[in-house]
C-alpha positions in Angstrom: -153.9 75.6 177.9 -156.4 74.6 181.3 -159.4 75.7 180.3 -160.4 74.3 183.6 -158.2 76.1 186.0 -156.5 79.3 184.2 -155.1 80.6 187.4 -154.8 79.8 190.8 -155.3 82.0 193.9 -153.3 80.8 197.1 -155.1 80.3 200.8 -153.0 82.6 203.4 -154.1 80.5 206.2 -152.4 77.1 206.6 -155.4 75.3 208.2 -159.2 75.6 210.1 -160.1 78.5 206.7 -159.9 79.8 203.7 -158.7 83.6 203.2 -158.0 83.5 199.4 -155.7 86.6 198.2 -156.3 87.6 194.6 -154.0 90.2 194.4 -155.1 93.6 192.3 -158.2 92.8 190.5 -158.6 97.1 189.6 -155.9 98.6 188.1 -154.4 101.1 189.5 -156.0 104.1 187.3 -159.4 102.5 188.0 -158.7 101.7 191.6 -157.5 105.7 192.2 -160.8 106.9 190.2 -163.3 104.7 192.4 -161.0 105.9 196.0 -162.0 109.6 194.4 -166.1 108.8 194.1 -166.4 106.9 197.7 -164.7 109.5 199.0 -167.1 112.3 197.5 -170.0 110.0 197.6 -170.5 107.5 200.1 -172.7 108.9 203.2 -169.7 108.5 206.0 -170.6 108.7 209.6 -168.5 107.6 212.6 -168.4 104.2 214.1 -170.5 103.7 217.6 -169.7 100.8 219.5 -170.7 99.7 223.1 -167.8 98.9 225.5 -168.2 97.9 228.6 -171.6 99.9 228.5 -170.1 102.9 227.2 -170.8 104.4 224.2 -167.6 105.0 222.2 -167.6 107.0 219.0 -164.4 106.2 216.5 -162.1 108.1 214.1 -163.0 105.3 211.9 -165.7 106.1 209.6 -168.4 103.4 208.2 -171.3 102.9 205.9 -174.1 100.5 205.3 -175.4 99.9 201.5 -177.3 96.5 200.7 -179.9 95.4 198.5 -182.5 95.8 201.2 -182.4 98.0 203.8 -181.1 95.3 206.1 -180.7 96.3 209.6 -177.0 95.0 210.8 -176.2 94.7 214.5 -172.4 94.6 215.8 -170.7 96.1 219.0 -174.4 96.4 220.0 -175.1 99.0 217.8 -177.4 98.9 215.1 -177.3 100.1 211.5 -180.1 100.2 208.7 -178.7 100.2 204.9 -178.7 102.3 202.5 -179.7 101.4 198.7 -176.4 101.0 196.8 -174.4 103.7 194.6 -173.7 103.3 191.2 -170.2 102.9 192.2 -170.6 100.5 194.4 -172.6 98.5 192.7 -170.0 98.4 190.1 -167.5 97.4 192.0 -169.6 94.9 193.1 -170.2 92.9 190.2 -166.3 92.8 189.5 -165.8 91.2 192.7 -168.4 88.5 192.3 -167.0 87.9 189.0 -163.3 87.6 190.0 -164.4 85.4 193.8 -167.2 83.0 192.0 -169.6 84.3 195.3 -172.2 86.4 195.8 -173.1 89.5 198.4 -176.5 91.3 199.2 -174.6 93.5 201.3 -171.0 95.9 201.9 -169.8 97.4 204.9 -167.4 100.1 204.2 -164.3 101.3 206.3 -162.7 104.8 206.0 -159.6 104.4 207.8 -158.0 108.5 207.6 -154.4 107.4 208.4 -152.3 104.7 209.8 -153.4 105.8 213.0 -156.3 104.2 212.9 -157.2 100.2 213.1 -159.0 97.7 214.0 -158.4 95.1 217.2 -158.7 91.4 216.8 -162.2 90.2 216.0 -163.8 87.9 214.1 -167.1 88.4 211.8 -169.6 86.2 213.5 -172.2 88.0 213.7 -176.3 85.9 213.7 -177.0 88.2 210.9 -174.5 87.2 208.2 -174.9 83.7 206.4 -172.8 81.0 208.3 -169.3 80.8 207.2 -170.3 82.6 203.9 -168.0 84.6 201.7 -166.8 87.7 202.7 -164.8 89.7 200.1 -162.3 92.5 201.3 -161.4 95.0 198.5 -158.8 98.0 199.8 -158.2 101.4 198.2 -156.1 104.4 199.1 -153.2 103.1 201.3 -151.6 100.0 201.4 -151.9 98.4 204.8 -151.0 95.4 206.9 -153.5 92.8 207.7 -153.4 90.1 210.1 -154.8 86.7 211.2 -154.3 85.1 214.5 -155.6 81.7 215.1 -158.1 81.7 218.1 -155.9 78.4 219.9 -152.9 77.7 218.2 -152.0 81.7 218.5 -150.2 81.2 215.2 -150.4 84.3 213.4 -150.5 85.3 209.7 -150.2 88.6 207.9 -150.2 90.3 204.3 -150.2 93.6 202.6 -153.2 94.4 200.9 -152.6 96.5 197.8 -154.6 98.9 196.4 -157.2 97.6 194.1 -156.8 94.2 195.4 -159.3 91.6 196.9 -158.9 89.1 200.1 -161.9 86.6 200.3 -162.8 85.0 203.7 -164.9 82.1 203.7 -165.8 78.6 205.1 -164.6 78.1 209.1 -162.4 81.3 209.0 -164.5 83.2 211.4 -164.6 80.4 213.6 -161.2 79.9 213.9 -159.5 82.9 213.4 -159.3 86.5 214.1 -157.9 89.2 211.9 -157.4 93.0 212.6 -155.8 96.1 210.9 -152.7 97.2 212.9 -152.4 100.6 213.5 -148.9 102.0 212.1 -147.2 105.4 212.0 -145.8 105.1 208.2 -149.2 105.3 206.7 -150.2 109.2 206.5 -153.2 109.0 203.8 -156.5 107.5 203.7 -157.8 103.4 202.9 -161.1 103.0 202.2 -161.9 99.4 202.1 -165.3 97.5 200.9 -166.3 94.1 202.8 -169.0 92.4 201.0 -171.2 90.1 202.7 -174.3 87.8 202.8 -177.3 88.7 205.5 -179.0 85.5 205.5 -183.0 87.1 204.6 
């Protein structure tokens, strides 16, 4: 027995990042009890971004919980957090015990359907800690997720499970973007949790 390395998580990406894939760290039972409560209890409100100087309200839905209310500024719109759940702080502390990192913050995503995406960004916002951790846990529907290097064009892609967690860290933002593809075979909801680090 390794006492020193008792399992192994592989990186997705084959160079310029780290994306580690951990597979389901909730069971399936729990993962399907938690979907239930951030559904009911998570205060949802539509994405604004600013395009082009337009104000565009999404499908998507989003919320802010931290462990200050932090204010967090992307697609030049701001947003002021909220004091966590019980549930999410919860969920919280199994994360940073399955990644070895630590968050101060989560931004949630309520994707409805398949319908409904994201396009090809990277997380680079001033606020966040540079090249920290950034740990993706997915509930409700399965869904495709996919990186695309920002000059080789090479492209990677997984299916995140239910229950399971994707950490980003060290020069992935830099070098890569990653988006949710919309898809027609999806016709139920994915709530996914990314916890982050705003640098205080």
């Amino acid at each position: 027995m390794d006492l020193f390395n008792t399992e192994t998580f592989s990186n997705i990406l084959p160079y310029d990042g780290e994306a580690i894939y951990y597979g389901q760290i909730i069971n399936s039972e729990k993962a399907q009890y938690y979907y239930n409560q951030l559904l009911q209890n998570i205060k949802w409100e539509n994405d604004k971004a600013i395009i082009f100087g337009k104000l565009i309200i999404t499908k998507r839905k989003v919320a802010w919980y931290a462990d200050k209310p932090f204010e967090y500024t992307y697609s030049k719109t701001t947003k002021l957090a909220l004091p966590w759940t019980q549930e999410l702080l919860e969920i919280k502390k199994i994360v940073e015990a399955e990644s070895k990192e630590t968050f101060n913050s989560c931004l949630l995503n309520l994707y409805h359907d398949g319908s409904e995406g994201m396009a090809w960004h990277s997380d680079g916002e001033k606020a966040l800690k540079k090249d920290g951790a950034i740990g993706s846990l997915s509930f409700g529907a399965e869904r495709k997720f996919s990186f695309k290097h920002k000059k080789t064009k090479q492209s990677v892609s997984i299916i995140l499970e239910k229950g399971s967690l994707l950490v980003m860290k060290g020069t992935t933002q830099t070098n890569w973007l990653h988006r949710l593809p919309p898809t027609k075979k999806v016709k139920t909801p994915r709530v996914n949790l990314t916890f982050r680090t705003i640098a205080d």
